[in-house]
MIDONU-132447 format. One record per residue (C-alpha): x, y, z. Coordinates in steps of 0.5 Angstrom, whole numbers, m for minus. Example, Ala and Ser with C-alpha at 12.3 -4.5 7.8 and 13.67 -1.06 7.14 Angstrom:
<rs>
[r [25 m9 16]]
[r [27 m2 14]]
</rs>
This chain:
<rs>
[r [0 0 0]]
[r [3 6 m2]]
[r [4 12 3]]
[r [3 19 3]]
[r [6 25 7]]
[r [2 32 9]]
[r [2 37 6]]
[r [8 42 9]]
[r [6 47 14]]
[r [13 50 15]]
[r [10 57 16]]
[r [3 55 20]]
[r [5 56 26]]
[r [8 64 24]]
[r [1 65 21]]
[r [m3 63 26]]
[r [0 69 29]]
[r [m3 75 24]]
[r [m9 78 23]]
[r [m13 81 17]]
[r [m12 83 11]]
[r [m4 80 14]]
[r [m6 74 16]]
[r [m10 73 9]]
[r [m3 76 5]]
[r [1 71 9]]
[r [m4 65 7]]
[r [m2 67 0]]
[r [4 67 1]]
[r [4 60 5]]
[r [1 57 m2]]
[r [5 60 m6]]
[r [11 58 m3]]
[r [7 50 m1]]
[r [6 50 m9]]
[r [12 50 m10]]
[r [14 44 m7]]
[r [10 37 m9]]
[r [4 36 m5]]
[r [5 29 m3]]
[r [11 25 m3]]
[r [10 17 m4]]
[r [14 13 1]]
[r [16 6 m1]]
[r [13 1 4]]
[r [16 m4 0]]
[r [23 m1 1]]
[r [22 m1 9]]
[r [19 m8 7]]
[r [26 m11 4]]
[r [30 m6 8]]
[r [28 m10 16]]
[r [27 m17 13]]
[r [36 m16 11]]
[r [38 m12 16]]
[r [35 m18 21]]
[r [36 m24 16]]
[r [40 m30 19]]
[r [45 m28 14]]
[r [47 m21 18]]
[r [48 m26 25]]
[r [45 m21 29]]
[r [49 m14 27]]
[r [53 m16 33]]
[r [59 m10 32]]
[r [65 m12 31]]
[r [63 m19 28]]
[r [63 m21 21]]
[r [55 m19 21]]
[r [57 m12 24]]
[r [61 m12 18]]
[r [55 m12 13]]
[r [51 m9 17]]
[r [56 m2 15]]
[r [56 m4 8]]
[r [49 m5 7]]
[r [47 2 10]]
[r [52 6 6]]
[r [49 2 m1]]
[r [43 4 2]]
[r [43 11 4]]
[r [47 12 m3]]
[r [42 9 m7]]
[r [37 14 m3]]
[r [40 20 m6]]
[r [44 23 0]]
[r [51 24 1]]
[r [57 22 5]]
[r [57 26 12]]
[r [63 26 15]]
[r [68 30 11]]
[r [67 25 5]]
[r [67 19 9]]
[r [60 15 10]]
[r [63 12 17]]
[r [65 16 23]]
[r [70 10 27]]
[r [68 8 35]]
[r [74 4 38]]
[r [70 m1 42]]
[r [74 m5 47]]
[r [71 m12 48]]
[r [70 m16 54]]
[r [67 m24 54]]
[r [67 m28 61]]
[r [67 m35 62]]
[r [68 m40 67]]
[r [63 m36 71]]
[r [64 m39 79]]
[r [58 m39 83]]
[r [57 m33 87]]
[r [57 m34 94]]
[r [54 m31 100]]
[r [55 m34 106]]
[r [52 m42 106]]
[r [49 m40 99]]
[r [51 m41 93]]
[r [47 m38 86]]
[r [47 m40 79]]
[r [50 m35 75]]
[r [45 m34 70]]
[r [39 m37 74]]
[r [41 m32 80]]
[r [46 m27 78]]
[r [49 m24 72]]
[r [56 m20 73]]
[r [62 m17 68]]
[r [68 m13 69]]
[r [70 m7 65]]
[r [76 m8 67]]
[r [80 m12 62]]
[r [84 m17 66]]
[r [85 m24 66]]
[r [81 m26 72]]
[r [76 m23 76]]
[r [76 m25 83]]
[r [72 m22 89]]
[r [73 m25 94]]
[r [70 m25 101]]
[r [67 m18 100]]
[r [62 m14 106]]
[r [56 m14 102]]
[r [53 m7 104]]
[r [46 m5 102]]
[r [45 2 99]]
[r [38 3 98]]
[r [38 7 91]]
[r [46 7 91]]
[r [44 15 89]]
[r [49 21 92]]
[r [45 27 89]]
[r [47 34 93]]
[r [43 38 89]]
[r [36 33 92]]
[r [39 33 99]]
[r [41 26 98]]
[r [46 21 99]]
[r [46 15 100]]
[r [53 13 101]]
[r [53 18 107]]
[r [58 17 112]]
[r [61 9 109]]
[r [67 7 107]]
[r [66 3 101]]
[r [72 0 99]]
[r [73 m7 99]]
[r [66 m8 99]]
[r [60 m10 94]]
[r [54 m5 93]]
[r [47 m8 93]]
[r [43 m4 90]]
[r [35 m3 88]]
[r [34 m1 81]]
[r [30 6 80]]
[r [29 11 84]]
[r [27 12 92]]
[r [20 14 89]]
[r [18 10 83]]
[r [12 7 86]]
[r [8 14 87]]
[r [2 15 82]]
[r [5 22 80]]
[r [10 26 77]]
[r [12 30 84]]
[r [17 28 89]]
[r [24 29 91]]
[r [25 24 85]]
[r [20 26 80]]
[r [15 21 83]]
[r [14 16 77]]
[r [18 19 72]]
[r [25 16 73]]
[r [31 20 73]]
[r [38 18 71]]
[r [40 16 78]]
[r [35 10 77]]
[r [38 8 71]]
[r [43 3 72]]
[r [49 6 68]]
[r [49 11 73]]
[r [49 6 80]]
[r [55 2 77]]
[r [58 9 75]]
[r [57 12 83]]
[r [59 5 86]]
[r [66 6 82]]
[r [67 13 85]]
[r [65 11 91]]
[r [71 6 92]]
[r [67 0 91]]
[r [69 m8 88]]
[r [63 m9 86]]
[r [57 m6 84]]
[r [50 m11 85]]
[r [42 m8 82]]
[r [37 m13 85]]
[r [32 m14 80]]
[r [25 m12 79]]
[r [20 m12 73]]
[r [16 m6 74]]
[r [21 m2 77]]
[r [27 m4 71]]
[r [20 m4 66]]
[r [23 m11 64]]
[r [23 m18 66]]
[r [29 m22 68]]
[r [31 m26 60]]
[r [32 m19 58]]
[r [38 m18 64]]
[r [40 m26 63]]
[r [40 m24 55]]
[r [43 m18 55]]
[r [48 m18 60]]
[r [51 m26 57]]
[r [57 m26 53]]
[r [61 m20 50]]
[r [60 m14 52]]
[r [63 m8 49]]
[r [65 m2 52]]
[r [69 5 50]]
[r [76 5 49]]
[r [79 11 53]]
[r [86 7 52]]
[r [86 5 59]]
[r [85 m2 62]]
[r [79 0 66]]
[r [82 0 73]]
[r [78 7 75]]
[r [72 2 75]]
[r [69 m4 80]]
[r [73 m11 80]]
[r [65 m13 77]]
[r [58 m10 75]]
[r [51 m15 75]]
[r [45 m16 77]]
[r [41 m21 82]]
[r [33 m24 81]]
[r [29 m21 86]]
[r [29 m29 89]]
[r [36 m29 90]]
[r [36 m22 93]]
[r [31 m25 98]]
[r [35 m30 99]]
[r [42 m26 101]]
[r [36 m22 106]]
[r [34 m28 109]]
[r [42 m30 110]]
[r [43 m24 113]]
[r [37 m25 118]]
[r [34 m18 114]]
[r [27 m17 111]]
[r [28 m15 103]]
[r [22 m11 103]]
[r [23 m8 110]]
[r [30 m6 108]]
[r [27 m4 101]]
[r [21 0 104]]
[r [26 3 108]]
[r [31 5 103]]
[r [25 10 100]]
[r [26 15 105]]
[r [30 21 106]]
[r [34 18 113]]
[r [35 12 110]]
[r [43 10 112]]
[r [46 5 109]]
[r [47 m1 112]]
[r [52 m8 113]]
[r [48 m14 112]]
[r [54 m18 116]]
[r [55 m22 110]]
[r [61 m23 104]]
[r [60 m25 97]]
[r [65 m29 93]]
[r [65 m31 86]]
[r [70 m31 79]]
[r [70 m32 73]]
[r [76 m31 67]]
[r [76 m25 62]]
[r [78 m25 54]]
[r [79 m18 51]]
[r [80 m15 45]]
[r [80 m7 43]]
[r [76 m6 36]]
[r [73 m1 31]]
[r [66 m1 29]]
[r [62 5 25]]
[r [57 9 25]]
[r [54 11 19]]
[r [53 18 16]]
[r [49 21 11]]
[r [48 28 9]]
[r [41 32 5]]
[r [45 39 4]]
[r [40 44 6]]
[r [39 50 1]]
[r [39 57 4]]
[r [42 54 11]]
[r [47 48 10]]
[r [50 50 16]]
[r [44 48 21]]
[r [43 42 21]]
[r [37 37 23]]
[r [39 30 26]]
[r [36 23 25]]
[r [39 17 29]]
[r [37 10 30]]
[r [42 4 32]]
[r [44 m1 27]]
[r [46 m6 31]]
[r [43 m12 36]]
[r [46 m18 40]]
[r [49 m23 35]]
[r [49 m29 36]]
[r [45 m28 45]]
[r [42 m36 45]]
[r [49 m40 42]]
[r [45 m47 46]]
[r [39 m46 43]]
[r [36 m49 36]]
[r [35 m42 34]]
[r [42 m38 37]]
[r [41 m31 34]]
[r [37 m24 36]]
[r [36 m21 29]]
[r [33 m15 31]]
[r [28 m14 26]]
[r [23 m10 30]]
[r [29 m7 35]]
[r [32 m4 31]]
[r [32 m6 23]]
[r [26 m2 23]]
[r [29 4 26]]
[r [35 3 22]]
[r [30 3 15]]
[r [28 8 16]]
[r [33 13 16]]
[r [34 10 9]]
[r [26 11 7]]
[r [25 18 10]]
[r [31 20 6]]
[r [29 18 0]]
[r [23 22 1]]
[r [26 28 2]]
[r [31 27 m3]]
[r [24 27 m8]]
[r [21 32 m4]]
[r [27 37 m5]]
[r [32 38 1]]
[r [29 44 6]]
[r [32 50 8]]
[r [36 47 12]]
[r [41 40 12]]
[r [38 34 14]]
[r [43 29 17]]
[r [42 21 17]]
[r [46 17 22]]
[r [46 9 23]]
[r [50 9 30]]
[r [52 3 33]]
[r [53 m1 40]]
[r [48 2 43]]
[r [46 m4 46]]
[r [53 m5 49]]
[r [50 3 53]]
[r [49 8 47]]
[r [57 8 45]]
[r [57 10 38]]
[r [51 16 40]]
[r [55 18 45]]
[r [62 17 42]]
[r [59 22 36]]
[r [56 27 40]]
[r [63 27 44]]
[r [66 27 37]]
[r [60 31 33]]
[r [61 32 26]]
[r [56 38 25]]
[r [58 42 32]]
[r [52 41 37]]
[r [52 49 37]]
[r [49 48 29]]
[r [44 42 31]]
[r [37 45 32]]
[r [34 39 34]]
[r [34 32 32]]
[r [29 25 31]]
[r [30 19 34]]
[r [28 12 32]]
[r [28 6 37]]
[r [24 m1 35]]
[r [17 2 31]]
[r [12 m1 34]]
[r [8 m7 28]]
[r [2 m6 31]]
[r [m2 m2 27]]
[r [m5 5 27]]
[r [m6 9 33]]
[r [m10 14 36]]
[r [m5 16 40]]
[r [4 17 41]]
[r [8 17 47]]
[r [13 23 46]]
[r [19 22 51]]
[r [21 28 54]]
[r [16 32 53]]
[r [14 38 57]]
[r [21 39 57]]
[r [23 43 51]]
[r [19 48 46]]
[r [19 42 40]]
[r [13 40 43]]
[r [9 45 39]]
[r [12 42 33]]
[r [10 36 35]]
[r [2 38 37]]
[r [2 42 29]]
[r [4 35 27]]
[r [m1 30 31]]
[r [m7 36 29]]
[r [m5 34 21]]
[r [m6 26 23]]
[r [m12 27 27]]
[r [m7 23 33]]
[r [m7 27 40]]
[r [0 26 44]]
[r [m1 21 51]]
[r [2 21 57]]
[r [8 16 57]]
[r [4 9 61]]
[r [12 7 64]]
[r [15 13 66]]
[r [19 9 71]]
[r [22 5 66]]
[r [26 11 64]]
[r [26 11 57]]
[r [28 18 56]]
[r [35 16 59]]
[r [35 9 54]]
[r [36 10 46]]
[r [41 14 42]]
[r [38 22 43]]
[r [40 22 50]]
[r [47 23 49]]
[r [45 29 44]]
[r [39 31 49]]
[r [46 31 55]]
[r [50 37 51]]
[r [44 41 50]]
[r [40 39 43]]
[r [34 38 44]]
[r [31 32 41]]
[r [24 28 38]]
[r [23 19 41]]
[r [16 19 39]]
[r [13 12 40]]
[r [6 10 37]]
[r [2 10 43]]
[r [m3 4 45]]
[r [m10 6 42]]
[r [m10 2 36]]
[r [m15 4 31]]
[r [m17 m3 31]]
[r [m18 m7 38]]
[r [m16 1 43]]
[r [m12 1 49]]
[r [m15 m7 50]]
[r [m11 m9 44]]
[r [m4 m3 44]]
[r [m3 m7 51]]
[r [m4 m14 49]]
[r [1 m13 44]]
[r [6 m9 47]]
[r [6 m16 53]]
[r [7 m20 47]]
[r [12 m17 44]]
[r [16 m15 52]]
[r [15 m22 54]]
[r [17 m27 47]]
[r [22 m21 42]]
[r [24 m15 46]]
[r [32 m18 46]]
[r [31 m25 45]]
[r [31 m29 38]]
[r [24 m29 37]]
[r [25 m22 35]]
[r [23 m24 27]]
[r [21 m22 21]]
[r [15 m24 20]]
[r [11 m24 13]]
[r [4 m23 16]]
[r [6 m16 19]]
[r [1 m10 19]]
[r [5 m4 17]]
[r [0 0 17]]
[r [3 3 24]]
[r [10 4 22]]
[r [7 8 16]]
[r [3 13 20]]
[r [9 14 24]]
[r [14 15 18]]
[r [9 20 16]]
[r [10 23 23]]
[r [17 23 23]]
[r [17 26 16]]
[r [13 32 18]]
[r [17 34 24]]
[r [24 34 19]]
[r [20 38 14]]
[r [17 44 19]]
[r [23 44 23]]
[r [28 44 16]]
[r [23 49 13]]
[r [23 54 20]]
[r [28 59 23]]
[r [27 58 30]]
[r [31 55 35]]
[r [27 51 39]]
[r [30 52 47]]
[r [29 48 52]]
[r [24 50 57]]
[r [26 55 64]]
[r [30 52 69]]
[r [29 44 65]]
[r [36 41 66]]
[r [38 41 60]]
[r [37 49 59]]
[r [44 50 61]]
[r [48 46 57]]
[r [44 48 50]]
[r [47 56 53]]
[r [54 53 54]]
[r [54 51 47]]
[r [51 57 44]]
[r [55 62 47]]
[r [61 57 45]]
[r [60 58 39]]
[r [61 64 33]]
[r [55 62 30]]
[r [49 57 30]]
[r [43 57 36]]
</rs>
């Protein structure tokens, strides 16, 4: 089926703004300038079609970096953004190199605590970022630091007064108020923060001086189930190459289930859910369970380079501002290596993101490049903890300070039509009057986000973007299917959460309905046409977060912003 874009509306939100014989002179002139450009714009549907049955092919093993299907992932994606009509991005170069250190463990001991001893992978989950031969902790205190969160702005610290070397950090995922209703609290209530993200307790336990660093598993409270845990953090693990040999970081990093957790309370002659209710509230004290942990396991590495893949659509009167598309290409590889069926292809998460860039470009190209450039870039590694992202916004080839704004794609849902979208991040940045002109032309209305606990906005490739200050889109189709409503959009994303999300159910399959990522292809679209064809410079709201690093840029730069 076909598929057609709205018509351009770069000026509406301008002319909204007049009145009178103005407002009816500018309306002309909006015409005239819209006939200039075609009235719809034909996306191939057939094109994302071939472009996720590829990318998640067995063929491509998973589009693990650093292996031979990583390798034609990138080749792939530069034939494929050539073939749209774009040109290279990167001085020339269609990749921007990432140097990636991986790290594989093996022989895994049992970790023990006490008398108890725990299966690695049933149990417990754990890694090193340091590359050594041989990891060993032995006979670590294990001390309970609630939320593992030292936040002075928020008066908390949950470190306060304990000497943390030697010992291991037992950690809850989230935050301390995750489980209130609202949005309001110390840690805005239901919506995470990124000290409930598990990056930044593993980042806080190293500072800390601590030789291991242990979250305790929670479906809710982590928005995923424990397969996701074992699944992911099994096998290689790939990590930024900063040149060092990661000795800064903790002997080893992991995850237990909620029934190991319990056990090690059990052990240590303390209720889990008393100690966790305590460790909700602001006078909670970190607290020795008495206990030691003790486990190891040996380490093979090796230093690599990956890609991130860029293309360009030169803008006409503005070149030098750019708007950003990111998705990630790669997956987990080979993640089951003793089942029948041993890959995680990733056709939802992220090929269909990945297509993506490719058929949004080609329908700019045909529509004419807007005012502004267009930048398309295929980031790799973000499964390992968004390294090829946050390595390009380290390293931006189009100066943060000249990035107006930027779309996300991360897994578009194959559901079908919906009513609605679920912007994360929104409130947040004046984006969102692009984003409510643009629903308004679908008939689409934006919902609140249904896991604000799950922290997504922290979680996919804008993020390292958003942290430098540019303001940026992920937009996912909400869950009030046009055929089935909310009853249906929740049994589906279940489904997908219980039997794909990074696992290798996660397929290709003919019968699907793309009817749904059409619609939000048509959404995407729109966004980069109004915010490419306007002179404004989206700002962050007053007093957001991430208000001062967009000022920094901006008054680090002679142009731009």
């Amino acid at each position: 089926m076909a598929r057609f874009f709205w018509r351009e509306r770069f000026m509406l939100r301008f002319t909204t703004l007049l009145a009178g014989p103005v407002a009816a002179l500018a309306l002309t002139a909006c015409a005239e300038t819209t006939a200039q450009q075609p009235a719809a714009v034909e996306i191939s549907e057939a094109r994302m079609q071939e472009m996720v049955r590829t990318l998640s092919s067995d063929e491509f093993e998973g589009r693990l970096p650093g292996t031979p299907g990583g390798e034609r992932t990138v080749a792939y994606l530069i034939e494929q953004f050539e073939a749209a009509g774009l040109q290279p991005g990167n001085n020339g170069a269609w990749t921007q190199e990432v140097p990636l250190v991986e790290i594989t463990g093996s022989d895994f001991a049992p970790l023990t605590v006490g008398d108890e001893e725990f299966t690695y992978g049933e149990d417990w989950v754990g890694v090193s970022y340091r590359q050594t031969a041989e990891t060993s902790l032995e006979n670590s205190e294990i001390v309970f630091v609630g939320y593992g969160i030292n936040a002075p702005e928020r008066g908390w610290n949950d470190y306060e007064g304990v000497d943390m070397t030697g010992k291991t950090a037992l950690i809850l995922v989230n935050d301390p108020d995750f489980n209130e209703e609202g949005l309001e609290g110390t840690f805005d209530g239901r919506a995470m923060t990124y000290y409930g993200r598990w990056t930044y307790k593993y980042e806080e336990a190293a500072r800390q001086g601590a030789a291991a660093a242990i979250i305790v598993h929670e479906d809710f409270a982590a928005s995923y189930g424990w397969n996701v845990v074992e699944g992911s953090w099994s096998g290689a693990q790939s990590y930024a190459d900063t040149g060092g040999d990661g000795s800064d970081q903790t002997l080893m990093n992991g995850w237990v289930s909620n029934e190991t957790a319990r056990a090690i309370f059990y052990a240590a002659d303390m209720d889990f859910d008393e100690m966790a209710m305590a460790a909700s509230l602001p006078d909670f004290e970190a607290v020795s369970l008495g206990v030691e942990a003790s486990t190891s396991f040996n380490n093979t590495f090796r230093r690599y380079t990956s890609n991130n893949v860029i293309g360009i659509l030169r803008g006409t009167t503005a070149p030098n501002e750019y708007i950003i598309h990111t998705a990630h290409w790669d997956h987990l590889g080979i993640c089951a290596p003793d089942e029948e069926d041993s890959i995680c292809n990733g056709a939802i998460d992220n090929a269909t993101g990945t297509a993506a860039l490719a058929a949004l470009a080609e329908a700019h190209v045909a529509a004419g490049p807007p005012e502004r450039s267009l930048v398309f870039l295929a980031v790799t590694a973000e499964e390992q903890g968004l390294l090829g992202a946050e390595y390009y916004a380290a390293n931006p080839v189009f100066p943060h300070a000249n990035t107006v704004a930027g779309i996300n794609m991360d897994g578009i849902a194959v559901r079908g039509q919906s009513r609605d979208v679920v912007a994360r991040g929104a409130g947040k940045s004046e984006l969102d009057a692009f984003l409510e002109d643009a629903l308004a032309e679908q008939g689409r209305t934006l919902s609140a986000d249904p896991a604000p606990q799950a922290g997504y906005y922290y979680r996919s490739d804008h993020f390292p973007f958003v942290k430098r200050g540019v303001p940026m889109y992920y937009v996912k189709s909400g869950l009030d299917l046009v055929e089935g409503g909310v009853e249906a959009g929740e049994a589906a994303e279940a489904a997908y959460r219980e039997n794909a999300y990074h696992a290798p159910g996660d397929e290709y399959d003919e019968s699907w309905d793309w009817s749904g990522i059409m619609q939000d292809l048509d959404l995407y679209y729109s966004l980069a046409r109004m915010l490419g064809n306007s002179g404004d410079w989206p700002a962050w709201n007053a007093g957001d977060e991430f208000e001062a690093a967009r000022q920094q840029s901006c008054n680090a730069s002679r142009s731009g912003c």
